[in-house]
C-alpha distance (Angstrom), angle and dihedral (degrees) to the residues before:
residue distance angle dihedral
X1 . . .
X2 3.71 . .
X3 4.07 116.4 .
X4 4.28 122.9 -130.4
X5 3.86 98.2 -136.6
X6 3.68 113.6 -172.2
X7 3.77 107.3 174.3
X8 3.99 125.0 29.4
X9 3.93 127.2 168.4
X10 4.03 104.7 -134.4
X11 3.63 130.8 -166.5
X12 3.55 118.9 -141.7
X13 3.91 133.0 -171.9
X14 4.18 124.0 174.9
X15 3.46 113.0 -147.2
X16 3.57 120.4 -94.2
X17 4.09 127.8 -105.3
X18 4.36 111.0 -97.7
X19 3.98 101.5 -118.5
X20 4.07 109.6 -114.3
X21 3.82 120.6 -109.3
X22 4.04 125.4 -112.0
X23 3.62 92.6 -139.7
X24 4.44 125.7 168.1
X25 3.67 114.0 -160.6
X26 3.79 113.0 -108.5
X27 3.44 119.5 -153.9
X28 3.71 142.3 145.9
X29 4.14 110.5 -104.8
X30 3.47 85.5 3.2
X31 4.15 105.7 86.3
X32 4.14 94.9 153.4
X33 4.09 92.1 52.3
X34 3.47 82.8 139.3
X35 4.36 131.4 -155.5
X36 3.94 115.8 -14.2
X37 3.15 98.4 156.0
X38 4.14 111.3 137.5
X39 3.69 127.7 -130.6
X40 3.79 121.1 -114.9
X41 3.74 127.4 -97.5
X42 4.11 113.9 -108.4
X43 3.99 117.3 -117.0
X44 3.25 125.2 -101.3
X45 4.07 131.1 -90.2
X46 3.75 126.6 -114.7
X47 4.00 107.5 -144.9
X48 3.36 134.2 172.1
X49 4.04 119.3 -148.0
X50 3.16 126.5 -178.0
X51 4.06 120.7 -126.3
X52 3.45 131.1 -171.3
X53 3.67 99.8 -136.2
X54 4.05 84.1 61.6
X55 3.70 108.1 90.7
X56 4.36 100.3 158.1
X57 3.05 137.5 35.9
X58 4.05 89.6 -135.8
X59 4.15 86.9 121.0
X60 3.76 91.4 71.7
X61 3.30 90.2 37.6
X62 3.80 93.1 71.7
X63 3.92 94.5 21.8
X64 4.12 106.9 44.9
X65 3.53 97.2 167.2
X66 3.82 139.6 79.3
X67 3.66 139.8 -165.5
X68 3.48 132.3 -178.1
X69 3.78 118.2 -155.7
X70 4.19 115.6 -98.5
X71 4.05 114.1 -122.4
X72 3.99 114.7 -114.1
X73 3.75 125.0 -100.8
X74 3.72 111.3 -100.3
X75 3.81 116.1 -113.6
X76 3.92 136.1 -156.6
X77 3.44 126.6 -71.1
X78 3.64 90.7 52.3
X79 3.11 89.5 -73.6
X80 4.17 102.4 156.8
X81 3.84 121.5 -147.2
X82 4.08 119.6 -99.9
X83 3.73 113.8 -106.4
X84 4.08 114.3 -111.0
X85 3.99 107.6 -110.9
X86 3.55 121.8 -103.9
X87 3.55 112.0 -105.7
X88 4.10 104.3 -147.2
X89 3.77 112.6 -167.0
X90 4.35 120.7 -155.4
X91 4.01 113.5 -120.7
X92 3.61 120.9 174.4
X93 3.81 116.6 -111.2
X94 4.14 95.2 -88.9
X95 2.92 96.2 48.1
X96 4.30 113.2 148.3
X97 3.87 121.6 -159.5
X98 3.63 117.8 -151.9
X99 3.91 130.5 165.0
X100 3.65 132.7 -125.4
X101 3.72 90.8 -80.6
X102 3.79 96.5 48.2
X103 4.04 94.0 -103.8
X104 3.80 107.6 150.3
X105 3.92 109.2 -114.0
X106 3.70 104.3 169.9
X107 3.84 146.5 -6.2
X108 3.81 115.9 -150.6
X109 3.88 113.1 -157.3
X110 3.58 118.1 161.2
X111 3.18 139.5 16.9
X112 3.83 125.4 -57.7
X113 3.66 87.6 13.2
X114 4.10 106.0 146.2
X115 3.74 139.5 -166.3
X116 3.53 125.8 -175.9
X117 3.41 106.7 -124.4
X118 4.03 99.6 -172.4
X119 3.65 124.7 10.1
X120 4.22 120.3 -134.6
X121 3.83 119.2 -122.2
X122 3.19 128.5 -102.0
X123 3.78 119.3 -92.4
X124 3.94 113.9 -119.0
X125 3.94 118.5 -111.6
X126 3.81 118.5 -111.4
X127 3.64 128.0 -126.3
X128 3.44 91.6 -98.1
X129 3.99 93.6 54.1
X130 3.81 81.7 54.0
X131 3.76 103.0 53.5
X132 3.70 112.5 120.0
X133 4.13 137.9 171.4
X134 4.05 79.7 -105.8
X135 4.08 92.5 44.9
X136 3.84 110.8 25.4
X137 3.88 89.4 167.6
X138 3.59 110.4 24.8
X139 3.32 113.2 -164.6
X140 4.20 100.3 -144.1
X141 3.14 141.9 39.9
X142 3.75 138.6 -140.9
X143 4.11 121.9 -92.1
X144 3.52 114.8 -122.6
X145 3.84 119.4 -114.5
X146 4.03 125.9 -98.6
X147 3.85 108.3 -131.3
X148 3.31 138.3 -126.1
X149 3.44 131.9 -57.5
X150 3.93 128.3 -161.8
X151 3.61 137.7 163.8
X152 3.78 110.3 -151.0
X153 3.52 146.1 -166.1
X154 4.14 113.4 -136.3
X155 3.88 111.3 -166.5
X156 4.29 123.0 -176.2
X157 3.66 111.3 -142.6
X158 3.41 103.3 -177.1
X159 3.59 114.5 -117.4
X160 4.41 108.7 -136.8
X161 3.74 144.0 134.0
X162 3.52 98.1 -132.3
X163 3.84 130.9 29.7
X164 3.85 123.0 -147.6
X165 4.40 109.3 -143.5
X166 3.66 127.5 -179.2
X167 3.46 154.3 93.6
X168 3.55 124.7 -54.3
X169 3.85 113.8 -77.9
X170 3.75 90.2 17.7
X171 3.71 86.6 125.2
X172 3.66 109.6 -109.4
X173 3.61 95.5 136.2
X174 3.88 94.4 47.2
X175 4.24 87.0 48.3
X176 3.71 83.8 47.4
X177 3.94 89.8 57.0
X178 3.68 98.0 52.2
X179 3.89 104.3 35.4
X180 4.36 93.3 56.5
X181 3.87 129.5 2.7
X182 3.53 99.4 -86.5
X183 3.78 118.4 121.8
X184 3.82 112.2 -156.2
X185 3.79 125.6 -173.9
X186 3.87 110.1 -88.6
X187 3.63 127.3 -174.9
X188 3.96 131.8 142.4
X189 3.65 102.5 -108.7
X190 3.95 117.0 84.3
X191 3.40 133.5 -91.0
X192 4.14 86.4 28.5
X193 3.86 79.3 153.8
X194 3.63 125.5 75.8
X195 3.78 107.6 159.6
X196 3.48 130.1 37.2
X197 3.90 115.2 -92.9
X198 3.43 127.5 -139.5
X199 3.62 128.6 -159.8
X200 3.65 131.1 -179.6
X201 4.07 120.3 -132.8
X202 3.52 142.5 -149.7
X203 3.11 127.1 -166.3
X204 4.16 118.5 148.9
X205 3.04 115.3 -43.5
X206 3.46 95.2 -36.1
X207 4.46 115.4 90.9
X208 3.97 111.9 -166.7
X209 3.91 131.0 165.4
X210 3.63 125.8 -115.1
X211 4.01 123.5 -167.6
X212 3.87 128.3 -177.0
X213 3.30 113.8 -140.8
X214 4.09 116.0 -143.6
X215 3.99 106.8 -95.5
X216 3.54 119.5 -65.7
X217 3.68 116.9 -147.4
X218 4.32 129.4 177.7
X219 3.55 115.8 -61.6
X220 3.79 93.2 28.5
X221 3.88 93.6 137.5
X222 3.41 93.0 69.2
X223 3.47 105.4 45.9
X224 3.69 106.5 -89.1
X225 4.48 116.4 138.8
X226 4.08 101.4 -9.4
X227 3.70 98.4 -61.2
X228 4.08 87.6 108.6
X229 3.93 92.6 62.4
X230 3.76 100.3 46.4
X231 3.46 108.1 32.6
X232 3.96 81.4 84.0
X233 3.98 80.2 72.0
X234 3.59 92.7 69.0
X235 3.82 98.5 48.9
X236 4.55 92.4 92.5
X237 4.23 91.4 35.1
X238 4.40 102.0 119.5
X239 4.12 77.7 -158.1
X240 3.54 139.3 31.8
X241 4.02 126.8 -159.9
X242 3.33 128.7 -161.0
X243 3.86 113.9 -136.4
X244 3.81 110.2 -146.6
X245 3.44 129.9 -158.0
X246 4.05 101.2 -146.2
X247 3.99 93.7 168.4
X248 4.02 92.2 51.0
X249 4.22 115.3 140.9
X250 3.74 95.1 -165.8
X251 3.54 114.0 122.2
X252 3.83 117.5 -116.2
X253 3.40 97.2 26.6
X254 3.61 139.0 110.0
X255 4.31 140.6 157.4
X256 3.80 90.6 -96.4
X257 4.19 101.5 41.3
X258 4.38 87.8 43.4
X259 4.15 91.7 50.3
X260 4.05 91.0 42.9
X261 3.81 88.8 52.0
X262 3.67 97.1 46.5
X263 4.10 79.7 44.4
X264 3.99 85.3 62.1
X265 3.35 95.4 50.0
X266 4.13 104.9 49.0
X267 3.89 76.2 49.3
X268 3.48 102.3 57.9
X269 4.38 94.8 36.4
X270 3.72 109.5 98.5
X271 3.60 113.0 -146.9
X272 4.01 110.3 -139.6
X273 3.49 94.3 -152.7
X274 4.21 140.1 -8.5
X275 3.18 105.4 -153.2
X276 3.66 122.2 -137.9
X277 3.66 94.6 -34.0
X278 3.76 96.5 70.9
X279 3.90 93.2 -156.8
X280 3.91 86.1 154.9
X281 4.30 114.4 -143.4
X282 3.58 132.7 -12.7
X283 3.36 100.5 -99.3
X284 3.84 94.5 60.4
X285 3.77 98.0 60.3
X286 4.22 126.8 100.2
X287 3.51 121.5 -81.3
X288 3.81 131.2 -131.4
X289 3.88 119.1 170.3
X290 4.17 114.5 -156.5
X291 3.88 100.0 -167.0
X292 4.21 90.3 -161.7
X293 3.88 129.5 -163.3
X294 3.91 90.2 42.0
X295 4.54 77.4 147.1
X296 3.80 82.9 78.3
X297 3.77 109.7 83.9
X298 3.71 103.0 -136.6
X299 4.00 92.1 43.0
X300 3.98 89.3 55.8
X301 3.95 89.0 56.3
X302 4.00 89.3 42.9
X303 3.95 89.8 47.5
X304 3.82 84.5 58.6
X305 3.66 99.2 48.7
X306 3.77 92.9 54.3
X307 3.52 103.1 33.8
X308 4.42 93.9 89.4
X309 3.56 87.4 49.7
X310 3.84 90.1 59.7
X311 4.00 106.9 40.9
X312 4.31 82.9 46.2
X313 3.85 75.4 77.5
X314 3.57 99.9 49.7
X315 3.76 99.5 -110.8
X316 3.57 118.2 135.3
X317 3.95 111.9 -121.4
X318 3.78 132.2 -154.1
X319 3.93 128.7 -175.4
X320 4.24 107.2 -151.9
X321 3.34 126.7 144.5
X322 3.95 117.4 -142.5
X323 3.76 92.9 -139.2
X324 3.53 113.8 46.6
X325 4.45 88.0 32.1
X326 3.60 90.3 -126.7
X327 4.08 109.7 154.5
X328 3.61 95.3 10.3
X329 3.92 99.9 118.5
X330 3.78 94.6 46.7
X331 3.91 88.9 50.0
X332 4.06 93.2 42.4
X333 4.04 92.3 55.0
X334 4.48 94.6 40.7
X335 3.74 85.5 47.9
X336 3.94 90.3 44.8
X337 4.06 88.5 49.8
X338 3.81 89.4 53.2
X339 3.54 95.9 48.9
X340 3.77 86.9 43.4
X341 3.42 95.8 51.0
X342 3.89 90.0 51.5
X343 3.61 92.4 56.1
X344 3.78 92.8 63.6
X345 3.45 100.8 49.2
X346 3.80 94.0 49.0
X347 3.85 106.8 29.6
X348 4.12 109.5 179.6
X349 3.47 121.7 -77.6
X350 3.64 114.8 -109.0
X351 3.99 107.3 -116.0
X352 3.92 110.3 -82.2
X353 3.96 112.2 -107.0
X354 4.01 107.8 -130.0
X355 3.79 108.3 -103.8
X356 3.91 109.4 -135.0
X357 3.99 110.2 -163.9
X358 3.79 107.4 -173.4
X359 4.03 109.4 -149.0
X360 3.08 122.5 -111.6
X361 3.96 120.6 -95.4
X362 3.29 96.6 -112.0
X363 3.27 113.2 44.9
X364 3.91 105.6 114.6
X365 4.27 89.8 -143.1
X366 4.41 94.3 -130.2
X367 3.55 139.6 68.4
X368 3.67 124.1 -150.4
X369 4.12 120.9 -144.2
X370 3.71 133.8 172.3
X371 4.02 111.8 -95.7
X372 3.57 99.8 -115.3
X373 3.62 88.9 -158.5
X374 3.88 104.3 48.5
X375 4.21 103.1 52.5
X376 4.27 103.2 -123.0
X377 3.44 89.8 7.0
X378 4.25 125.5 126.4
X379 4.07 130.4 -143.8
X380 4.04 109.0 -153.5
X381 3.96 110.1 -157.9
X382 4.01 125.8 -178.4
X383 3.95 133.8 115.6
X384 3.45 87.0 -98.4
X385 3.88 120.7 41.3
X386 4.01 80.0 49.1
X387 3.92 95.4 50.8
X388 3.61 92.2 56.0
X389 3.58 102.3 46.8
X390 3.43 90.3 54.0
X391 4.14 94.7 45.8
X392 4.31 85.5 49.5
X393 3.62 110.7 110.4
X394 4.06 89.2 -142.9
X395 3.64 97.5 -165.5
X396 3.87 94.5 66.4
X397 3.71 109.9 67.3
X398 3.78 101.6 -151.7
X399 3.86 86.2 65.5
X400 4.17 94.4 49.4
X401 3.45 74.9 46.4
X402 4.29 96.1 59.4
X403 3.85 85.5 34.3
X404 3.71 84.3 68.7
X405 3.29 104.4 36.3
X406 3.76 88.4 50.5
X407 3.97 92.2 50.5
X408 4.09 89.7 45.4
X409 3.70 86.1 55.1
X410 3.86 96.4 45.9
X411 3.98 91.5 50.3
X412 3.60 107.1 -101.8
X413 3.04 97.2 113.5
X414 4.39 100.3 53.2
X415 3.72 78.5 43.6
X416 3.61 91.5 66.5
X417 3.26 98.7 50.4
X418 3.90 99.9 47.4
X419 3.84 89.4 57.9
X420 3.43 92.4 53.0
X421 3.88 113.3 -98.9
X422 3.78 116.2 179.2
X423 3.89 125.3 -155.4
X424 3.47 118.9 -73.0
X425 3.96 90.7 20.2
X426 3.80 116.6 159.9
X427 3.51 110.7 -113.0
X428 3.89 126.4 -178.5
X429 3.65 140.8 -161.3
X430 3.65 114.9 179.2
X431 3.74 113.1 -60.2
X432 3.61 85.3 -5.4
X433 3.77 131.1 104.5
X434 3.90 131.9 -174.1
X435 3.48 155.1 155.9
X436 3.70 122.1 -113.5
X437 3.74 122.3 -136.7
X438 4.04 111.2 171.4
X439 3.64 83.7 -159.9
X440 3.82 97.5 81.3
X441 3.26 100.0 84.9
X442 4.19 110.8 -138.8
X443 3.66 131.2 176.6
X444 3.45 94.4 37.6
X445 3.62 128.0 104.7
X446 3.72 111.7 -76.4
X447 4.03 140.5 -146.1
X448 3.20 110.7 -112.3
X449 3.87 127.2 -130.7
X450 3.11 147.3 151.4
X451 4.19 125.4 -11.8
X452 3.99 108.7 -89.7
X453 4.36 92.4 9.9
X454 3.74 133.4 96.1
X455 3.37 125.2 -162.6
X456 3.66 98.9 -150.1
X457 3.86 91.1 59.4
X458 4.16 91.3 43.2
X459 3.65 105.1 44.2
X460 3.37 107.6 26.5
X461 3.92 98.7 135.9
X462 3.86 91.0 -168.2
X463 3.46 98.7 68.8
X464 3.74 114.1 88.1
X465 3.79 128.6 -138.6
X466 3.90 92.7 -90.0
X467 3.41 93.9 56.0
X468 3.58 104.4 41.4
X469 4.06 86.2 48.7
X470 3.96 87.5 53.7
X471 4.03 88.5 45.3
X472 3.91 87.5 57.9
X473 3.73 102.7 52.5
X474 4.63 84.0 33.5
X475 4.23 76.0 63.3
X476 3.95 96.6 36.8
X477 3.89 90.8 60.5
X478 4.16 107.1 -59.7
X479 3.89 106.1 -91.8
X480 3.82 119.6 -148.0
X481 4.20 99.2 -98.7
X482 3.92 117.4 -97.5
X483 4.21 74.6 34.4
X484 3.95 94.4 123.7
């Protein structure tokens, strides 16, 4: 028996970037062939589309996590690294994106729509990529990236014209059945209906979708019977209806005291998000009442009675009775008009054109700020300072060696000094810390020597024993200090 999921926590992970090769060109007669080595393939995406053929979210359910494939290392020869596939995951169309914290991320309507949910690392740059007047053979290469990883919420708000309210055994589910195809469990017990029901109607030339919502019943908005799950279902309907059950034998109840309670609680549920159809909360959306089982004698003459009391509030009212079909046209073509008339005043948006906002040429791309928990020490942040430390292969000094030339040029380094960095200052960039020394001169034009060495790093006479012990492990993978 197959399960209606509505809301799944997923965890996602792109692939991660191949690291590029330090390849020299070996060839007989040929002993300067110089760098060949490739760059790496980038990581895969994680995307979520939405399909029409999708209609739970059961699959996650049973599966909640993702991986995209990693791209390949790049070899010599040139020989670049393959790009990780793109893993694209199926979301029905209502699908609502939010992250751990409940932000909003995305809204899928519509088929096709995608969003990608975690982004593939970059691949790492080859030797050849790297080769500069300064380095005509370098001997590294960059790592490639890890991707992204995100743990996400996935909500289905059902996407229909017309929503179905009421208390359980109202008969929304039976209605359902005889205005569209669908054929919805019904039984005379309550709460018959777990999952929302949707049911496609024609009526004219107009087609709209109509979805009973599992029975709502007081206190709904905050969590009480199932009214908390599904009242997300209601949150795209142009019109609601209220079901009512004119033939009920409870005690206590009546047409006008079950519609004002429902009333309370559409009022008091906060919708978290729309959608594109920006109809605002419950409580502000047309009204139809459907007083049902009018084939029952006694509910006819109670339909009656209650009937002024509900157009005096401007709500269109229909007697029908599910069973016997009587009212059913007249209530197919008013709901049609409503949903008709919605259509016109909000027409679809056309898709949204990315925006692309170049930056501005001189924006240096980092911020520096003291470490508030290392006394005089400094935390650099920015896209870039952060991608590169984590691309530098740190136990091969030529590259700590580009890693600081490459911050020197972007700033960091004149930064540094103008807030006031001492010697031996703890400086971090992402996963990375360091000690500064001002004395190693970077972003300058360097000596060379031999492939995968740097002279500034090896015989730099200045730097004491401390310092050249903490450059060692900073190379061998950046240990926490006091970390021995």
């Amino acid at each position: 028996m197959s399960k209606f999921i509505d809301r799944v926590v997923v965890h996602v992970r792109a692939g991660n970037g191949g690291h590029g090769c330090a390849s020299v060109h070996r060839e007989k007669f040929k002993p300067l062939g110089g760098p060949d080595g490739g760059n790496g393939g980038n990581g895969g995406d994680v995307v979520l589309e939405v399909d029409a053929n999708v209609h739970t979210l059961l699959d996650f359910h049973f599966h909640p996590h993702a991986k995209a494939g990693s791209g390949k290392p790049g070899e010599g020869s040139n020989r670049d690294g393959k790009r990780g596939g793109e893993l694209v995951l199926k979301v029905p169309d209502g699908t609502v994106v939010l992250d751990a914290k409940g932000e909003v991320l995305a809204d899928l309507v519509g088929a096709g729509q995608r969003f990608v949910a975690a982004r593939g690392g970059r691949g790492g740059l080859g030797n050849a990529s790297l080769a500069s007047k300064a380095r005509k053979a370098p001997g590294f290469a960059l790592l490639g990236e890890e991707g992204e990883e995100n743990e996400l919420v996935l909500e289905l708000k059902s996407v229909a014209d017309v929503g179905l309210v009421g208390f359980p055994s109202a008969g929304k589910s039976s209605l359902v059945s005889v205005l569209s195809a669908a054929k919805p469990k019904i039984a005379d017990y309550p709460f018959t209906t777990l999952v929302p029901n949707l049911g496609v109607v024609l009526a004219g030339e107009i087609t709209f979708t109509v979805a009973d919502v599992p029975g709502l019943i007081p206190g709904a908005s905050s969590g009480r019977g199932l009214g908390l799950d599904f009242l997300r279902h209601l949150e795209r309907c142009a019109v609601l209806a209220h079901v009512v059950d004119c033939a009920t034998l409870e005690p206590g109840r009546d047409p006008v005291s079950d519609v004002d309670a429902l009333e309370d609680e559409l009022a008091a549920y906060r919708p978290a998000l729309v959608g594109d159809i920006g109809l605002g909360d419950l409580a502000d959306r047309p009204r139809v009442v459907i007083l049902n089982k009018v084939d029952v004698p006694d509910a006819a003459e109670l339909a009656e009675m209650v009937r002024p009391e509900f157009e005096a509030r401007g709500w269109p009212v229909f007697e029908i009775s599910a069973v016997s079909r009587e009212g059913l046209r007249p209530l197919t073509f008013a709901l049609a008009e409503l949903v008709g008339g919605y259509r016109e005043a909000h027409p679809k948006a056309e898709p949204k054109r990315p925006v692309i906002r170049p930056i501005a040429t001189d924006e240096s791309g980092f911020t520096v700020i003291p470490d508030p928990n290392e006394p005089g020490g400094f935390v650099v942040r920015g896209v870039r300072p952060e991608r590169w430390v984590r691309q530098t292969q740190f136990d091969n000094d030529e590259a700590v060696g580009y890693l600081a030339d490459r911050l020197a040029r972007l700033g960091v380094e004149d930064k540094l000094v103008k807030l006031g960095a001492k010697p031996g200052a703890s400086v971090t960039i992402g996963p990375v810390t360091f000690d500064w020394e001002p004395q190693i001169s970077a972003g300058v034009d360097m000596v060379p020597t031999g492939r995968g060495t740097d002279l500034r790093l090896e015989n730099n006479d200045r730097i004491g024993a401390a310092e050249r012990k903490h450059a060692s492990r900073v190379r061998r993978g950046l240990v926490e200090d006091g970390d021995e």
